[in-house]
C-alpha positions as a Markdown table, in Angstrom:
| # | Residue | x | y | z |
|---|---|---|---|---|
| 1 | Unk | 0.0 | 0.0 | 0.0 |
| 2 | Unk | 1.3 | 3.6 | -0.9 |
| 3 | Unk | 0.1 | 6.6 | 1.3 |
| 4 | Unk | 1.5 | 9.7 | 0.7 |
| 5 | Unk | 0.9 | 13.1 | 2.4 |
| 6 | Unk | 1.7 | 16.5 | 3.6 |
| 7 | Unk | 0.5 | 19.4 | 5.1 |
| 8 | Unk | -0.8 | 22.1 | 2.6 |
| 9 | Unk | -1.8 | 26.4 | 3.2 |
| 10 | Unk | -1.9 | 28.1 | 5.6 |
| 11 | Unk | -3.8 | 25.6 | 8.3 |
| 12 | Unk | -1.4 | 22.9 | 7.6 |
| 13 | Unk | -4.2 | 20.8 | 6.5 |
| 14 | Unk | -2.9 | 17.0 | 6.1 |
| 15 | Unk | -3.8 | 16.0 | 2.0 |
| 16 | Unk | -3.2 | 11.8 | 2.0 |
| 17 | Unk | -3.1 | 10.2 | -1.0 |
| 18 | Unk | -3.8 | 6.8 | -0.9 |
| 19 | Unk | -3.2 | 3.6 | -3.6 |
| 20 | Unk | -2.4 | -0.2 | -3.6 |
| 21 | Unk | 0.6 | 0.7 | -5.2 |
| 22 | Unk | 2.7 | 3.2 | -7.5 |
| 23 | Unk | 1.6 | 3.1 | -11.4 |
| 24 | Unk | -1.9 | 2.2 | -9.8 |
| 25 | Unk | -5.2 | 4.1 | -9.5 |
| 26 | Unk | -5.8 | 6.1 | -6.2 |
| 27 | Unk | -8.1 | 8.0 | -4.0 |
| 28 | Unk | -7.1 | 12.1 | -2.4 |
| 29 | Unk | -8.2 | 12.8 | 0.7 |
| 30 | Unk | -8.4 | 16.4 | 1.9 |
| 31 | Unk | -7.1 | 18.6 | -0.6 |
| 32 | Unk | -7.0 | 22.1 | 1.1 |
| 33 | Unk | -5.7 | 25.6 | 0.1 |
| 34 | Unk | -3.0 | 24.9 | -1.6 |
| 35 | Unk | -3.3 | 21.6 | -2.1 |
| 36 | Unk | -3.4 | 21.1 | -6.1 |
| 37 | Unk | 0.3 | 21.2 | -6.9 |
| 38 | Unk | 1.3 | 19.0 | -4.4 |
| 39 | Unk | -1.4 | 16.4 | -5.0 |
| 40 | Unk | 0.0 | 17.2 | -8.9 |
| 41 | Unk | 3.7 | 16.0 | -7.5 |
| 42 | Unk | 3.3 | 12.8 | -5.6 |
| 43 | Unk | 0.8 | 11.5 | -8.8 |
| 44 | Unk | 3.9 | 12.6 | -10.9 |
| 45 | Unk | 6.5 | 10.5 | -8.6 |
| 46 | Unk | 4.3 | 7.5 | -7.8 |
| 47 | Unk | 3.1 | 7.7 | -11.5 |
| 48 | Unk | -0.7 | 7.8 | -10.2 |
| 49 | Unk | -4.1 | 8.1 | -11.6 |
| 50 | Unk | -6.3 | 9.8 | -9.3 |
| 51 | Unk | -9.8 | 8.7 | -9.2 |
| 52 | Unk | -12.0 | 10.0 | -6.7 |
| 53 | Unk | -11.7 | 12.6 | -4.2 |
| 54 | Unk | -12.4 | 12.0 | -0.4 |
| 55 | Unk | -14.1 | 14.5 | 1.7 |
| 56 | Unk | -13.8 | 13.9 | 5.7 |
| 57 | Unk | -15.8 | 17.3 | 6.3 |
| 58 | Unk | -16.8 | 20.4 | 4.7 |
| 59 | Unk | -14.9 | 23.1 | 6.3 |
| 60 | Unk | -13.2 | 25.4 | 4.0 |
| 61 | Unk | -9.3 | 24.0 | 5.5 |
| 62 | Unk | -10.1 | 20.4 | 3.5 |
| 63 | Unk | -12.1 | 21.4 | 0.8 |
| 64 | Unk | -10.8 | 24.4 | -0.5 |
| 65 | Unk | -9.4 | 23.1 | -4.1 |
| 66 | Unk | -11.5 | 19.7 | -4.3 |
| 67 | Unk | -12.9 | 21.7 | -7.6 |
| 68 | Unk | -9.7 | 22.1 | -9.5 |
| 69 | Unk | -8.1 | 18.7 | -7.9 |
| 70 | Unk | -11.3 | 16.5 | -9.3 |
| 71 | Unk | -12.0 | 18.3 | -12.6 |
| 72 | Unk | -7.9 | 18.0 | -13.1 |
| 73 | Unk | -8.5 | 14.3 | -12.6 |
| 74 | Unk | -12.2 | 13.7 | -13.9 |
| 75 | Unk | -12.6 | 12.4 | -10.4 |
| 76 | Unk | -16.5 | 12.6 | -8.8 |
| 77 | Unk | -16.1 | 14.0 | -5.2 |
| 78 | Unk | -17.6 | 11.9 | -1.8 |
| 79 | Unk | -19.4 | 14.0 | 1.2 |
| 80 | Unk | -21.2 | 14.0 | 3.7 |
| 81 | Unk | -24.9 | 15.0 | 2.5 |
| 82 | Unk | -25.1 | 17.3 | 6.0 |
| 83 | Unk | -21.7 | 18.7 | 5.3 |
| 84 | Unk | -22.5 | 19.3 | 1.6 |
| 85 | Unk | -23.8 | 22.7 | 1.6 |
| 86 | Unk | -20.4 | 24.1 | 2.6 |
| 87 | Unk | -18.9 | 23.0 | -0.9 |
| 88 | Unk | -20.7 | 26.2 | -2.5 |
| 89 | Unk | -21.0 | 27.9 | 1.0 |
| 90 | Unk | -18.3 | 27.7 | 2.7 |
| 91 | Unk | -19.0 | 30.6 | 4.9 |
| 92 | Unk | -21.6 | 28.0 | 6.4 |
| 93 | Unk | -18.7 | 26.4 | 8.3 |
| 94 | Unk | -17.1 | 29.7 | 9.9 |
| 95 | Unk | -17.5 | 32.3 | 12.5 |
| 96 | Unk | -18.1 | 35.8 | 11.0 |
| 97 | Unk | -14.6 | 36.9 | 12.4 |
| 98 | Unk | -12.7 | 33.2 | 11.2 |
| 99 | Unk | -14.4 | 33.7 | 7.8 |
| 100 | Unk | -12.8 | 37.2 | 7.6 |
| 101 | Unk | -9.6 | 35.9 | 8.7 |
| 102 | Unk | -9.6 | 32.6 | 6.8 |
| 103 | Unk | -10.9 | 34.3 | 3.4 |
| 104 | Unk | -9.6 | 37.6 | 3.5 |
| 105 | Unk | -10.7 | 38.1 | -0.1 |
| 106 | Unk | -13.4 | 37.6 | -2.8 |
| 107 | Unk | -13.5 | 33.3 | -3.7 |
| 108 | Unk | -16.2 | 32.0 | -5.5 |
| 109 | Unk | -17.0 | 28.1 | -4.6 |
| 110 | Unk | -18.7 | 25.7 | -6.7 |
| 111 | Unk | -19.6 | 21.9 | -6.1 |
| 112 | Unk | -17.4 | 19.8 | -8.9 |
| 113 | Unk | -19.4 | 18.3 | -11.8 |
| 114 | Unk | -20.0 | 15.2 | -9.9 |
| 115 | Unk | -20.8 | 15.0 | -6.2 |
| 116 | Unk | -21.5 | 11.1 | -4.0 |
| 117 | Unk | -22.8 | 11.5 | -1.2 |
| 118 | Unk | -21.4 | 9.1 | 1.9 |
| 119 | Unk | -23.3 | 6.8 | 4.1 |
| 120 | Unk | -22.7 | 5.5 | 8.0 |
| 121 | Unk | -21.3 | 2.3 | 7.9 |
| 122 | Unk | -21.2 | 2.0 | 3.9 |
| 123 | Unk | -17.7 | 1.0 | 2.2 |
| 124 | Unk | -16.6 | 2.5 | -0.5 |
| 125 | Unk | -14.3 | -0.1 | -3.5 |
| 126 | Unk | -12.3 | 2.5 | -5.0 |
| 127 | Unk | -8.7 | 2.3 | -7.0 |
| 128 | Unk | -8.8 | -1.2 | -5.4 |
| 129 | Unk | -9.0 | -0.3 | -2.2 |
| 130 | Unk | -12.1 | -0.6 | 0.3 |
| 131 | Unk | -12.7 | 2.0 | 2.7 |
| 132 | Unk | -15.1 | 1.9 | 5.7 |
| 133 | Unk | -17.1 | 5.1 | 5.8 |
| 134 | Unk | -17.9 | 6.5 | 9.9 |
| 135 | Unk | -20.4 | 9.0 | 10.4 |
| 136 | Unk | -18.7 | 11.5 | 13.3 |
| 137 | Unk | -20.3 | 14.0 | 13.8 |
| 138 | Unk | -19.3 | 16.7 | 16.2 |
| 139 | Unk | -16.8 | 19.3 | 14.6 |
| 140 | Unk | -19.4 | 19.2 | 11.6 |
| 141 | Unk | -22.5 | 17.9 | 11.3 |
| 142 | Unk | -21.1 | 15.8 | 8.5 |
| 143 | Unk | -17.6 | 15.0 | 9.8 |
| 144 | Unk | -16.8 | 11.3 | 8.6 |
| 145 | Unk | -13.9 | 9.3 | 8.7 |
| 146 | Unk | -12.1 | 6.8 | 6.4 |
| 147 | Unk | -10.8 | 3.1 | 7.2 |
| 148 | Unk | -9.2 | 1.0 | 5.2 |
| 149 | Unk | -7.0 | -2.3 | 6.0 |
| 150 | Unk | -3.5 | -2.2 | 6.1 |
| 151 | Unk | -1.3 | -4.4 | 3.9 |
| 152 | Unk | 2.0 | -3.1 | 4.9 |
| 153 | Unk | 5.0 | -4.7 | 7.0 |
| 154 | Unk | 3.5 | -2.9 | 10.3 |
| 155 | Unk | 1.3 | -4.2 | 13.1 |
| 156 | Unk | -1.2 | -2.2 | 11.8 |
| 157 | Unk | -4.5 | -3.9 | 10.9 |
| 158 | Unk | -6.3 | -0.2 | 9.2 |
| 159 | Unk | -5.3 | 3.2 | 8.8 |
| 160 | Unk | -7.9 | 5.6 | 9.8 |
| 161 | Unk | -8.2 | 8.9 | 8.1 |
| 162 | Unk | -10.1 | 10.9 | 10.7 |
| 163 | Unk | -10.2 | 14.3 | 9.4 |
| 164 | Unk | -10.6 | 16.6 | 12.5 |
| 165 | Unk | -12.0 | 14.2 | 15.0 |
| 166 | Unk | -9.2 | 13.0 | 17.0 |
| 167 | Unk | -5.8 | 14.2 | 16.5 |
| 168 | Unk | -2.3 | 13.2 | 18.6 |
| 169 | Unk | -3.3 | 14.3 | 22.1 |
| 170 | Unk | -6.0 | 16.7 | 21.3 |
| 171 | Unk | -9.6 | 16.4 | 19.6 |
| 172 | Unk | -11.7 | 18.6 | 16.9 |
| 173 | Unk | -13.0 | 21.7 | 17.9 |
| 174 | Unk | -16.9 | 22.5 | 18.2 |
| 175 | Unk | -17.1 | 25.9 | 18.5 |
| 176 | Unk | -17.7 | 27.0 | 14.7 |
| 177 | Unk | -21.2 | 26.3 | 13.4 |
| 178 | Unk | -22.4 | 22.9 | 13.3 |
| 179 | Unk | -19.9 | 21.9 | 16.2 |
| 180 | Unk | -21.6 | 20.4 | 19.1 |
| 181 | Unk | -19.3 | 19.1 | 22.1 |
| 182 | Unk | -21.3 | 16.4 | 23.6 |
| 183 | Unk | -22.0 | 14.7 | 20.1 |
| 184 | Unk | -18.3 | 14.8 | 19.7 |
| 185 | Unk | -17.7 | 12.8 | 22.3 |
| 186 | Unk | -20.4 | 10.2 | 21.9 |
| 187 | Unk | -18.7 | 9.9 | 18.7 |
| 188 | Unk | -15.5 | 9.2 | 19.9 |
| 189 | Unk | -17.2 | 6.8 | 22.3 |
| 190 | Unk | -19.1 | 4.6 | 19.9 |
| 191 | Unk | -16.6 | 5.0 | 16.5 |
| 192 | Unk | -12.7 | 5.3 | 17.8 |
| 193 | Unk | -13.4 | 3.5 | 21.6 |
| 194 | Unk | -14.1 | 0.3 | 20.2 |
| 195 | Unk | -11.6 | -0.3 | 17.9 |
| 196 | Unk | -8.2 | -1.7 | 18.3 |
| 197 | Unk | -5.5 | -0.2 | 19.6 |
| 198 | Unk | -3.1 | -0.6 | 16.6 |
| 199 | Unk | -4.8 | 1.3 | 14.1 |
| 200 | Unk | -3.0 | 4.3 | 12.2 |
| 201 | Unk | -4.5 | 7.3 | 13.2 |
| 202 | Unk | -3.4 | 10.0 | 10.1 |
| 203 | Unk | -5.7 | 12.9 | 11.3 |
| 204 | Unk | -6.3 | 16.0 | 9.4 |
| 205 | Unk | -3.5 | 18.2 | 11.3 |
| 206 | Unk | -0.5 | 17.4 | 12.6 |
| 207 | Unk | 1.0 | 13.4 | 13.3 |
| 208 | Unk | 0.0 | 10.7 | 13.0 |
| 209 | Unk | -0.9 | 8.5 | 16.0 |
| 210 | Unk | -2.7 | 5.1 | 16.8 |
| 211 | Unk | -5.6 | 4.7 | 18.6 |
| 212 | Unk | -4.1 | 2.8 | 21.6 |
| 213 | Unk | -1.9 | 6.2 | 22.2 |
| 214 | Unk | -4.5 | 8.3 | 22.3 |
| 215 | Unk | -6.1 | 6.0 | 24.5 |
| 216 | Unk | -3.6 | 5.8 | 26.9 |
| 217 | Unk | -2.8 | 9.6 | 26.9 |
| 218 | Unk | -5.5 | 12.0 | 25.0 |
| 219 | Unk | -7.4 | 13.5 | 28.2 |
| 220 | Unk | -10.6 | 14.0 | 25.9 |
| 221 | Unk | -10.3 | 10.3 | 25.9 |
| 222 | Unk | -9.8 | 10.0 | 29.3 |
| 223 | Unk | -13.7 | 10.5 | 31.0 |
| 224 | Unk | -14.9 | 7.7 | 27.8 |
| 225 | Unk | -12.1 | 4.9 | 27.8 |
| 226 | Unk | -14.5 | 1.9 | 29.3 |
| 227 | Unk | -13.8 | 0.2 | 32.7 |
| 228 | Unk | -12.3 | -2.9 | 30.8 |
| 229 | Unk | -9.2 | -1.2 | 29.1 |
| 230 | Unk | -8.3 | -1.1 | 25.5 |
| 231 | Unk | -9.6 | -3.0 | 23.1 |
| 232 | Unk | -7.7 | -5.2 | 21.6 |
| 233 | Unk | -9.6 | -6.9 | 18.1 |
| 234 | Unk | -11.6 | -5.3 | 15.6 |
């Protein structure tokens, strides 16, 4: 399995690109401001053809050049039907004072030509690859995240592309529109709780983690970890 990724803009927004292989097909995930030419790079030095783009959320940090990165590609776009409306209305997503911030000048946003929306709990076979869509909602309304298994030489049984739900020692905020704290953490509770502690966590900024880290040492963990420990299969 190839993943490749980096932080793009201003936000340091993690783009992942994501194949069986290089020369194969493969999926972007996240391509924020400033996101194009680098997602244009690592196709060029895996020799990738990109296919589909993946959308963990709607806020303007991950979704900001999803328009030129799937028309470059012919790719169709997959979001969250909630989070949707932030695709052509990103303002949506922000405070008044964040959007002046964040913007800071005249954009126009369009949807790409071809927009899927995601499911809870459906799984998505794409450039070979199957990944398990999670409805978490809490930073958005239509925050999901992405699993898929793990063929590498690791002890890691599935990556998890989380977006801005749990990051290394810290969780998503909820304080924009469409946050809402308690949701959050029932999320966390039912979707990142039960599963096992090996799993790659490759969140949406900053390092990657695994789940068993953060639930040893996240203290928004902390209150929710159940009375039996970590969890130890799938």
């Amino acid at each position: 399995m190839l993943i490749a990724g980096f932080p793009a803009g201003p936000w340091g927004t993690n783009c992942y690109i994501l194949a069986t292989g290089p020369g194969a097909e493969c999926v972007v995930i996240d391509p924020g401001k400033d996101s194009a030419d680098g997602v244009a790079d690592k196709v060029r030095e895996h020799n990738l053809k990109p296919v589909s783009v993946l959308l963990t959320h709607g806020h303007i940090d991950h979704v900001w050049c999803v328009v030129p990165v799937a028309g470059t590609y012919e790719s169709p776009a997959y979001i969250h039907p909630e989070d949707r409306h932030m695709l052509v209305d990103p303002m949506a997503g922000l405070s008044e004072e964040s959007a002046a911030l964040m913007l800071g000048g005249d954009y126009a946003f369009a949807e790409p030509d071809d927009v899927c929306e995601l499911a809870d709990g459906s799984t998505l076979r794409l450039a070979g690859l199957e990944l398990r869509v999670d409805h978490t909602p809490g930073h958005t309304r239509g925050s999901v995240t992405f699993r898929t298994p793990y063929d590498g030489p690791e002890d890691v049984p599935e990556v998890m592309f989380g977006g801005d739900l749990l990051f290394a020692g810290s969780i998503g905020r909820t304080d924009l529109p469409g946050g809402d704290h308690p949701t959050m953490l029932r999320s966390l509770a039912s979707k990142v709780l039960p599963l096992d502690d090996r799993i790659a966590v490759l969140p949406g900024h900053g390092p990657q983690t695994t789940v068993g880290r953060e639930r040893a040492t996240n203290p928004f963990l902390a209150e929710l970890a159940p009375a039996s420990g970590p969890t130890k299969g799938l």
